[in-house]
N, C-alpha and C positions, 0 to 999 in steps of 0.2 A: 504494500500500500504506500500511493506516494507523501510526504509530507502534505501537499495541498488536502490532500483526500481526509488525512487522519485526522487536520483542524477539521475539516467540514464534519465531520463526522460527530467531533467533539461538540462541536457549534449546537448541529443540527439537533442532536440529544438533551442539550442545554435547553435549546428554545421549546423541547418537547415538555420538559419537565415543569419551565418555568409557564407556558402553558396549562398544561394537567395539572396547573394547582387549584384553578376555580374548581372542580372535580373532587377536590379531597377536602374531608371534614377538615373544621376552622384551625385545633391544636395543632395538626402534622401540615398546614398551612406553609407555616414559616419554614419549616424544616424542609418543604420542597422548594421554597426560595434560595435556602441558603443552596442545597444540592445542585440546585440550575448556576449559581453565581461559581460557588467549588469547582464547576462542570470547566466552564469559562474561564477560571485560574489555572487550572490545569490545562488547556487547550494551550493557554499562552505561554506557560512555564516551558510546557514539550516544544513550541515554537521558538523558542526564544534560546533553550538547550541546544535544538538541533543545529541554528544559526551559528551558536557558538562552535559547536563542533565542525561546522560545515568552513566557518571563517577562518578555524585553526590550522585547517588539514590541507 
């Protein structure tokens, strides 16, 4: 899978979650917000890794 694919992927599952929160009772509400944001940190952190490796090498 290429770089581009594996942000999108990340993205896409993000935007899913932070989505399918009107869907889930009010307590577990937040916790699909944070999940969706967590989602989007990680997308960037991998982005941001692989750039470094990429710029090293």
């Amino acid at each position: 899978m290429r770089d581009d694919q594996l942000f999108g992927l990340i993205a896409m599952v993000a935007l899913l979650v932070w989505l399918g929160r009107a869907y889930v009772p009010e307590p577990r509400r937040r916790q699909a917000e944070i999940a969706a944001l967590g989602l989007v940190a990680v997308g960037i952190a991998l982005a941001l890794i692989r750039s470094a490796i990429w710029f090293a090498g």
